[in-house]
N, C-alpha and C positions, 0 to 999 in steps of 0.2 A: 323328355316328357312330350306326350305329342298333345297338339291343343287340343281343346275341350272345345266339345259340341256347342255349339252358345245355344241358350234359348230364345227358340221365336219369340215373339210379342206374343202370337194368337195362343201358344202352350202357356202363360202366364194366367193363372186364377182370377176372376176381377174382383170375385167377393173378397178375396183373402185381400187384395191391396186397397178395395173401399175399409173392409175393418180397420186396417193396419191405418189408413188415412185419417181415418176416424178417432183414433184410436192418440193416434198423434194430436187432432186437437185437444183431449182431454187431459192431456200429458202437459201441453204446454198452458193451460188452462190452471192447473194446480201446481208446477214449475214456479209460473210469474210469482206466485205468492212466496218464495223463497228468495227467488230473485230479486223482488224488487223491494221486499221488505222484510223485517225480523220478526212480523205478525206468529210466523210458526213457531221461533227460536224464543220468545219469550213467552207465551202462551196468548195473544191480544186478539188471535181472528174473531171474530164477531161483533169486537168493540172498539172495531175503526172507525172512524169518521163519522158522520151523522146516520139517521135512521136507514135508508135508504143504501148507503153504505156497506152497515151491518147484515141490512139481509141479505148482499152480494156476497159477503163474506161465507154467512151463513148457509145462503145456496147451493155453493161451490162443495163447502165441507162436505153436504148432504147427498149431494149428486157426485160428485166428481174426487176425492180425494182419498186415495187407496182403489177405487174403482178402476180407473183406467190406465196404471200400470201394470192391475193384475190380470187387464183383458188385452195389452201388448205382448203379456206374461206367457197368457193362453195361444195367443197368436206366434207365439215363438215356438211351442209346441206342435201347433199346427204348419207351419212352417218346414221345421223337423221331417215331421211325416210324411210331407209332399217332397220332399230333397230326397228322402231316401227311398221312397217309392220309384222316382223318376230312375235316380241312378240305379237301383236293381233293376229295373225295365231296361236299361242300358247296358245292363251287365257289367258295370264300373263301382272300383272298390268304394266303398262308402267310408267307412271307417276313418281310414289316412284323413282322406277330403274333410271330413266334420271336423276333428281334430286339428287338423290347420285352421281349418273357419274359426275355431272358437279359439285359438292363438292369437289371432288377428286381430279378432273382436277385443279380446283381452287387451290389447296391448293400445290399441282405438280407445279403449273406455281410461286405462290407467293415463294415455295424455290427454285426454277428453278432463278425467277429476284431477288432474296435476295445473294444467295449462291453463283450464278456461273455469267448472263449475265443482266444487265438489257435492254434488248432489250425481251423480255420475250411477247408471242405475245397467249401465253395459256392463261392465266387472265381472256382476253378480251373476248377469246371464251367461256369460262365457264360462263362468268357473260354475254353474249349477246347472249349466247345459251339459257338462258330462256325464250327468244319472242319465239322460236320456238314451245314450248308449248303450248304458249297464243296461237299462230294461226296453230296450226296442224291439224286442222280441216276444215279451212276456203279453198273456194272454191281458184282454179288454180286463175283464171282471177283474183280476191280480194288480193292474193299474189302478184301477179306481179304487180297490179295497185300500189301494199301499198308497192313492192320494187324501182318504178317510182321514184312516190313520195318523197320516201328518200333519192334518188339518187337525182334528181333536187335540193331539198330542199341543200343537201352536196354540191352542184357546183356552187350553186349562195352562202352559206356562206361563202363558201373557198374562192370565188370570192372576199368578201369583208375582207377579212385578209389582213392588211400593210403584205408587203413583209420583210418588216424589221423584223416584229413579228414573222412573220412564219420561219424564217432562223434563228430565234434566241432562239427556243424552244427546240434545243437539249441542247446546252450553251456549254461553253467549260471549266468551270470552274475546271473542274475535267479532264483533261487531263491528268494533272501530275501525276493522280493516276494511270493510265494504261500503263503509261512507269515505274516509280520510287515507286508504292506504292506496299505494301505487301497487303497481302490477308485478314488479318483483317480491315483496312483501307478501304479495297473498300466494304467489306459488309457493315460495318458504313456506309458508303456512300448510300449507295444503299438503307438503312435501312431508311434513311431520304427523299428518295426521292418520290413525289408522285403517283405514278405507273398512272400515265393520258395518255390515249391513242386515244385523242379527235377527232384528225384528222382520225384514220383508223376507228374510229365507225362504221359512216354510211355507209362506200361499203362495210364492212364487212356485218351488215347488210343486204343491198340488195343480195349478194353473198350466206347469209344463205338463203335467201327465195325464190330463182333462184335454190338456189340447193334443197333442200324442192321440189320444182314442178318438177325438173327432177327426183329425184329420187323415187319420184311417177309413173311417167310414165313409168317406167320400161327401160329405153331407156342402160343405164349402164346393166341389166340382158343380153342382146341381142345386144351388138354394127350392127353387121354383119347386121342383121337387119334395122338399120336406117343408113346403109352407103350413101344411096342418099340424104338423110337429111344431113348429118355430112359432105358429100361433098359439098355442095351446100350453109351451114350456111358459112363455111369459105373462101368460093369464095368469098361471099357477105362483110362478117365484114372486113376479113383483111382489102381491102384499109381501108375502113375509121377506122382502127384501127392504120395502118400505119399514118395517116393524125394526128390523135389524140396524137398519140406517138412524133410526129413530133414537135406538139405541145407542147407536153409538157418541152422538149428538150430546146425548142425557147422559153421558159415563164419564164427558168433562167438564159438566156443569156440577154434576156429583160426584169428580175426583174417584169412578168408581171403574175398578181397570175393567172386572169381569164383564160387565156393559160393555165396553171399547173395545174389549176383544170379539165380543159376540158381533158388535159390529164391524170388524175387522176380518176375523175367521168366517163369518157367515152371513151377515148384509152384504158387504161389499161385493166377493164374488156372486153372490145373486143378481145383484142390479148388472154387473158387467154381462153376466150370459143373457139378462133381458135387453140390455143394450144391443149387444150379441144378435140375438133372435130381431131387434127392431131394422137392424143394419141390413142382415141377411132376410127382412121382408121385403125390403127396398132398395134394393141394390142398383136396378139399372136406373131409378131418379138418384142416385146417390154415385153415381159412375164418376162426376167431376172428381172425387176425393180420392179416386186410384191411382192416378199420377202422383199424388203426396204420399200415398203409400208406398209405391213401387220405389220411390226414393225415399223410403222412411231414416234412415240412418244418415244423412246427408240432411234432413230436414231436422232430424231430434238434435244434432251436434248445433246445426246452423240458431236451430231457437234458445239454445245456452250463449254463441258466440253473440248475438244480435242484444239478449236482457242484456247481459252482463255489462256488456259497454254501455250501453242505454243506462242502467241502474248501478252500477259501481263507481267510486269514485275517481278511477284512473279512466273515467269515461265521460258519461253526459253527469254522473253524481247526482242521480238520482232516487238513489235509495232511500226509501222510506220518507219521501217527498208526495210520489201519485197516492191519490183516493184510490179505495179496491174499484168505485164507479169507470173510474178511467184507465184503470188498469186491465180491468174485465177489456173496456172500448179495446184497448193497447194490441189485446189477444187478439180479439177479428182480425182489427187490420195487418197484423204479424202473418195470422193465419192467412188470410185473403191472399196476401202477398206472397206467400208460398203454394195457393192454389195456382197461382198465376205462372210464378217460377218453375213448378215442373211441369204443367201444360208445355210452358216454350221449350223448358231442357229437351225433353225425351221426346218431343219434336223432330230434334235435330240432332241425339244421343240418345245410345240405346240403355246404357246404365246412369243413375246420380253418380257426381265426383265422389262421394264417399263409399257409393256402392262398386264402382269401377276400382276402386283403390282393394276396397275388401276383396270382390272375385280376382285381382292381377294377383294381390300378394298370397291369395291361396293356391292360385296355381302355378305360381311360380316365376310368370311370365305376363307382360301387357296384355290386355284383353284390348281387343278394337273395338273402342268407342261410339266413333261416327257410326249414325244410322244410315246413312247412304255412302253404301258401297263401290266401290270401281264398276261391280255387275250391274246395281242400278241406275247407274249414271247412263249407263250405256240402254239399259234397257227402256229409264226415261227419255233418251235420245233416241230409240226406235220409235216410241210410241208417241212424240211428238212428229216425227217427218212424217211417219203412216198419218194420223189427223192433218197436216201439213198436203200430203198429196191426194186424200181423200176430198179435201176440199177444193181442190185444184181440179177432180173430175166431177 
């Protein structure tokens, strides 16, 4: 196999890795609340701890929960499109290459929910990043009709879920293991369980083939470019994303599923493409967040391994001890600290350790790491003697 081209820095997107960074905060934002408590697993979010409390709780739900896995979701789409773009521009088989990727990925996410979180949301992508294949070729309008489609089809079956059913699909049986259980005991656990991820299928789904047509149109190459577009999309959605969110809020206060779905199938990914559109109006003040992006897979693994021992009891045993107040706090500084950590990584490394592991085992072979090469050492040592005798005359 001969090596593969590596990618410059400057052919990297920056809007696609400020999303993807962004993108990452809100993930680990609505994560914590599973990690660090059974607020989701018994139904209690909004009637934690004192007032003040509750509308943190409340905040998150409205803003952030379902939202931004289904705009990482999108981002996986777009993603997609840029890979296979590139590699046709290169004239290299696409196909093989994907298919290894999403091998990899697969196998990253089942020790990722085996070992460390079973909330594990890579699986899903690996194993429903293969439609994207089947339809990479298929016209814009055919996509979009065929992600309609799926999306309807999601909001009238979720529509017909007892409510009992669907609040009872986390289960709580296993609680006791994330306060009192050691760390062999919950992989047992975990080991038994059926990794089913029924409900996020289909907007994941429409989300992969939403993001497929935008990152065809080159719209991520050039944000600056479609600002009167990206103004104007989220003039329009917000309300009725706000309306949808609202709803969804009100469908578990009133046990009422077709509420939740509407907030579900149709809030949610609204507010994510206004999010979306907010991200891509602001990109170069929002530039700090591409480094967390560019190491997104390496960061989402790292904010499981980090709760988990923090809030489990084979760890700090903290579960369901922090207020949502301090847990909210808990997220900055997680998050800060990972703004920090891939500033310094990719400093001094051209991929994250979890990204350099995914590109070596798709192609078969180590990928070099170090950002400073044998050539630049050398050429940094021309460029200092030149400055060196420059000053000497």
């Amino acid at each position: 196999m001969n090596a593969p081209t590596m990618t410059p820095v400057q052919q990297r997107i920056t809007a696609l890795d400020v999303l993807r960074g962004f993108a990452l905060f809100g993930v680990l934002l609505v994560n914590i609340l599973d990690f660090s408590s059974s607020a989701l697993r018994v139904d209690t979010l909004g009637g934690r701890g004192d007032e003040f409390d509750q509308w943190v709780d409340i905040a998150i739900a409205f803003f952030a929960i379902t939202k931004f896995y289904l705009l990482f979701s999108f981002l996986f789409g777009v993603g997609f499109a840029v890979q296979m773009r590139r590699m046709t521009t290169a004239n290299r088989p696409f196909i093989s290459f994907y298919l290894r990727r999403l091998l990899v990925l697969l196998i990253i996410g089942f020790a990722h929910a085996i070992l460390v979180w079973d909330g594990d949301i890579l699986r899903l992508y690996a194993v429903a990043g293969g439609l994207l294949l089947l339809v990479r070729n298929w016209p814009d309008r055919v996509l979009l009709a065929l992600g309609g489609t799926i999306a309807l089809a999601g909001l009238v079956g979720f529509s017909l879920v007892p409510y009992e059913a669907a609040s009872a699909m986390t289960g709580t049986e296993s609680l006791h293991l994330f306060t009192a259980g050691t760390y062999p005991e919950l992989v047992t656990h975990r080991l038994g369980q059926h990794f089913a991820l029924d409900i996020q299928i289909p907007m994941v789904l429409v989300m992969f083939l939403i993001g497929l047509v935008v990152g065809r149109s080159g719209i991520l190459d050039d944000p600056q470019r479609y600002q009167p577009l990206l103004r104007c999309w989220w003039k329009w959605a917000l309300p009725l994303a706000l309306i949808g969110n609202a709803l969804f809020l009100a469908g578990f206060e009133a046990k009422s599923m077709w509420m939740i779905s509407i907030g579900i199938h149709i809030g949610a990914p609204l507010l994510s493409f206004v999010y979306a559109a907010w991200v891509l109006l602001y990109t170069e003040k929002l530039a700090f967040l591409a480094p967390v992006g560019q190491m997104a897979l390496t960061n989402y693994l790292s904010q499981s391994l980090i709760a988990t021992t923090l809030f489990y009891g084979y760890g700090f045993g903290l579960y369901d001890q922090v207020s949502p107040t301090l847990t909210f706090v808990l997220v900055l500084v997680m998050f800060a600290g990972q703004i920090v950590f891939s500033q310094i990584w990719l400093h001094r490394y051209r991929f994250g350790p979890m990204e350099w592991l995914w590109r070596s085992l798709t192609y078969g072979r180590w990928q070099e790491l170090q950002r400073h090469t044998l050539f630049n050492t050398f050429a940094n040592f021309e460029n200092t003697a030149k400055s060196a005798f420059l000053k000497q005359i």
